[in-house]
Backbone bond lengths (Angstrom), bond angles and torsions (degrees), N, CA, C in turn:
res aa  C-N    CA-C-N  psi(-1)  N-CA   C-N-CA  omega(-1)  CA-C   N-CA-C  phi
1 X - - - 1.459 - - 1.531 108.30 -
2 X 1.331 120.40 130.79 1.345 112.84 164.48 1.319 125.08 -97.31
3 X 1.859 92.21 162.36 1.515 83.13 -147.91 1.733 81.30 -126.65
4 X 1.900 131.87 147.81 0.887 135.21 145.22 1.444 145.92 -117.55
5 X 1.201 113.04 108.75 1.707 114.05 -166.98 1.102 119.79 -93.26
6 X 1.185 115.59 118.85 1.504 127.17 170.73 1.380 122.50 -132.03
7 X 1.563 105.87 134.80 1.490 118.76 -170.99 1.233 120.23 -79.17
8 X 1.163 126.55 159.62 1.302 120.56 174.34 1.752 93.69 -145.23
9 X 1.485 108.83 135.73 1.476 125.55 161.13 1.246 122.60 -118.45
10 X 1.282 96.32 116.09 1.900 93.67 -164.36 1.383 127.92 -70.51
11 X 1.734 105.39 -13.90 1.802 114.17 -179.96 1.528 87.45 -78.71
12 X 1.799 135.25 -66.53 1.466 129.00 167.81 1.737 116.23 -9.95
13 X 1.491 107.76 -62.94 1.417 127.53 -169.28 1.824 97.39 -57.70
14 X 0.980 116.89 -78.75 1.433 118.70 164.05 1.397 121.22 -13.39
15 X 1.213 100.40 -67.68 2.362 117.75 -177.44 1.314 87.40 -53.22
16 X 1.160 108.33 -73.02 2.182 110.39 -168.56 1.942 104.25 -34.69
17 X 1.230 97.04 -53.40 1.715 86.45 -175.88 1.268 125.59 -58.06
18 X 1.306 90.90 -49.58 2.185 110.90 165.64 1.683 105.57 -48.67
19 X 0.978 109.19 -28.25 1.540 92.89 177.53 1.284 124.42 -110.33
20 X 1.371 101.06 -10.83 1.988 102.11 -178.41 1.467 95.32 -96.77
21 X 1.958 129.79 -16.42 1.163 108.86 -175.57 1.029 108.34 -107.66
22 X 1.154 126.24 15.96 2.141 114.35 -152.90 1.674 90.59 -94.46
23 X 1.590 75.55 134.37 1.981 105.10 177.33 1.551 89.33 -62.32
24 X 1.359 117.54 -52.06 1.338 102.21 -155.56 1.840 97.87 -134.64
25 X 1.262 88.88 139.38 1.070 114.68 -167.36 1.695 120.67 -48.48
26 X 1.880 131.64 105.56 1.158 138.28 162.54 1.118 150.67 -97.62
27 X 1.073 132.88 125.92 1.998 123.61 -140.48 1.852 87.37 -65.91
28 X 0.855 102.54 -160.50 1.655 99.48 167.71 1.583 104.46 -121.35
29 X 1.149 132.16 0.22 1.401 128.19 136.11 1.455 120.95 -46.53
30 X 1.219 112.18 -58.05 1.680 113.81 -177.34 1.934 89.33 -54.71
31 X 0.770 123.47 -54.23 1.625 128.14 -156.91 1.397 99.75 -52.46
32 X 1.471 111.33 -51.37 1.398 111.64 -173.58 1.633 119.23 -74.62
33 X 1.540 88.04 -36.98 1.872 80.23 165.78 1.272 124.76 -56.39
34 X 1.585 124.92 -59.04 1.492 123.46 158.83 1.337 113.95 -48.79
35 X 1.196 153.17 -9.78 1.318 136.39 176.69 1.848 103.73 -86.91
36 X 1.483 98.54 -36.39 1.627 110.66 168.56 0.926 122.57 -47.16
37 X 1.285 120.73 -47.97 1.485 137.02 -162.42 1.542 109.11 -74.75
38 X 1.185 113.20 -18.05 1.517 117.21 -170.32 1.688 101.52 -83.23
39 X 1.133 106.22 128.59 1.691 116.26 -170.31 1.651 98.30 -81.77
40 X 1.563 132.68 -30.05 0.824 112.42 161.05 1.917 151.32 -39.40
41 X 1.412 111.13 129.88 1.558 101.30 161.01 1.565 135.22 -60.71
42 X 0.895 112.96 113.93 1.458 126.34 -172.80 1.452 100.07 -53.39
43 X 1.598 138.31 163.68 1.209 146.39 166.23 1.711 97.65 -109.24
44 X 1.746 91.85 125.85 1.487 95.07 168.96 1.631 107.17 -119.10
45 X 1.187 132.79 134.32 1.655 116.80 -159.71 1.523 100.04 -156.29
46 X 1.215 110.68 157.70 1.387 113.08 175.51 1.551 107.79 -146.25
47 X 1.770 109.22 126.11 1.281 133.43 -152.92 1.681 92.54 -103.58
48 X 1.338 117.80 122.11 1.661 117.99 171.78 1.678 91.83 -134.42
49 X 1.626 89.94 108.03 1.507 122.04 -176.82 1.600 92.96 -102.78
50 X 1.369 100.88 111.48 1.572 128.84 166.29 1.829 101.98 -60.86
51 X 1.392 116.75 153.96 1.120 132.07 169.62 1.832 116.24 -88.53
52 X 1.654 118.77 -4.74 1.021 127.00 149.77 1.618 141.15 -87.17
53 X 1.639 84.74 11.32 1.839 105.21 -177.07 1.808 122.54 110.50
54 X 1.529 102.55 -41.31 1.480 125.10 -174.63 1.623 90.92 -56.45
55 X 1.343 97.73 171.24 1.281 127.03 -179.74 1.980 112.89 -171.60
56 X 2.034 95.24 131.01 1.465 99.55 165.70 1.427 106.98 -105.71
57 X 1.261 98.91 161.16 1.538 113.82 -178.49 1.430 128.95 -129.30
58 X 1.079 118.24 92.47 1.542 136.59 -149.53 1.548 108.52 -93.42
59 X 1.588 130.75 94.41 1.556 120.83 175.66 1.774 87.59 -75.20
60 X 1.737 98.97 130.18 1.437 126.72 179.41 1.536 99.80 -59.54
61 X 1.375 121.01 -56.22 1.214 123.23 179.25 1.385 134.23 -55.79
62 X 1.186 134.27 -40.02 1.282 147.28 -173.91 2.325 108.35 -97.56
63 X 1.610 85.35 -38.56 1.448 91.63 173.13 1.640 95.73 87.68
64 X 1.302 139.12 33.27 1.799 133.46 -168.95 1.632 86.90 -130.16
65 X 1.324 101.91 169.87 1.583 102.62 164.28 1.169 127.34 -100.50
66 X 1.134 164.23 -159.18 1.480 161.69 -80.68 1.101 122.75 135.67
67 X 1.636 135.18 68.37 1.341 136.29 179.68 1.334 87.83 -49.65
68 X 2.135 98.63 141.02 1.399 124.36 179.37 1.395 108.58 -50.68
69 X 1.467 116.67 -45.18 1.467 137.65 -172.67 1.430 109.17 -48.79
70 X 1.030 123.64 -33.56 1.430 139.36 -172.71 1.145 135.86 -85.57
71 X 1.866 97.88 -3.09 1.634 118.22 -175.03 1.430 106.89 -80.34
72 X 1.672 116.40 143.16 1.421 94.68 175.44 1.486 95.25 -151.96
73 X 1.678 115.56 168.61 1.215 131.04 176.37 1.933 110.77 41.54
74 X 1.020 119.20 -155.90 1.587 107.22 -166.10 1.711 117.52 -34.21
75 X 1.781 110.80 -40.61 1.764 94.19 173.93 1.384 133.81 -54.82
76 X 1.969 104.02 -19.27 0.865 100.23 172.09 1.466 145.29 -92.68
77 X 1.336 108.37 -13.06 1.576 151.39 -178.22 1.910 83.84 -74.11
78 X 1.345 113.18 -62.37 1.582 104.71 -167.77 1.235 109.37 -59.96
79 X 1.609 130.52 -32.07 1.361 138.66 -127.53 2.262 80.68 -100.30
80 X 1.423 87.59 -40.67 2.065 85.19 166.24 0.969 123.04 -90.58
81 X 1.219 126.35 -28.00 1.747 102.80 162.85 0.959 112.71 -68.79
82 X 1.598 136.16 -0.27 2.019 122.83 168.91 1.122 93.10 -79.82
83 X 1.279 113.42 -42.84 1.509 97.89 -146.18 1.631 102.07 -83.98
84 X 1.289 137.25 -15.17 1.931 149.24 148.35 1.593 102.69 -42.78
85 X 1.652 115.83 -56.20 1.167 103.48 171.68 1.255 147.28 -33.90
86 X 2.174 95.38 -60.45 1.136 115.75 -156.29 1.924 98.47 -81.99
87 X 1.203 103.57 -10.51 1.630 113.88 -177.54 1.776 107.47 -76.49
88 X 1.230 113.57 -43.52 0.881 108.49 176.87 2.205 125.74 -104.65
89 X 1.181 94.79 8.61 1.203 100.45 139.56 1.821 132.05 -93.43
90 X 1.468 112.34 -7.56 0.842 115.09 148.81 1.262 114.72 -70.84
91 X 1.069 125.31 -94.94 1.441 133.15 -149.61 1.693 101.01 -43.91
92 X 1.595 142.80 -9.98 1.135 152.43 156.55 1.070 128.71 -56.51
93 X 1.190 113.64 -38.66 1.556 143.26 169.94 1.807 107.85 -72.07
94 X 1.215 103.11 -22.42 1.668 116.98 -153.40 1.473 73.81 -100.57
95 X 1.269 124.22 -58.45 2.038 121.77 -173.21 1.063 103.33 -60.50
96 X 1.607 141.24 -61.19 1.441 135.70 -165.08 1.442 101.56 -61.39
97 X 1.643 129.49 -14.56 1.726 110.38 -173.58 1.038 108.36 -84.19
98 X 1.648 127.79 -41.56 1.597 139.09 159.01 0.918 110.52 -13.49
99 X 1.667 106.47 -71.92 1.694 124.13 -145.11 1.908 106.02 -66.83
């Protein structure tokens, strides 16, 4: 069975948006100071998306898993665009064998 793991860091996940969306332009110092400033714990996690659909969910920090149900705000937004991806790089793969 194959298996694919991909990480997700949610302070990372954050910076990436700040910089692909910002109206107005921020050094990436300013970025990191506001990302600093946030008293929150960041989510560090690692997603191993089975090639039969399943998926485990590993918080990096603690080392336990992560019922899907339990994902929220950016882990969860990331946790569907893999899994939109990985669907339609399948099914792409599935057109080029046809063709």
């Amino acid at each position: 069975m194959k298996v694919t793991n991909v990480r997700f860091i949610e302070r990372d996940y954050y910076k990436n948006m700040m910089v692909a969306n910002g109206d107005h332009e921020m050094t990436e110092s300013q970025i990191e100071k506001i990302l600093d400033a946030s008293s929150q714990s960041w989510a560090d996690l690692t997603f191993r998306f089975f090639d039969n659909g399943s998926v485990i969910i590993i918080d990096n920090h603690t080392e336990l898993q992560v019922p899907l149900k339990e994902l929220k705000g950016a882990a969860s937004d990331f946790f569907i665009k893999q899994r939109i991806k990985m669907i339609r790089a399948n099914l792409e793969a599935k057109i080029s064998q046809s063709a």
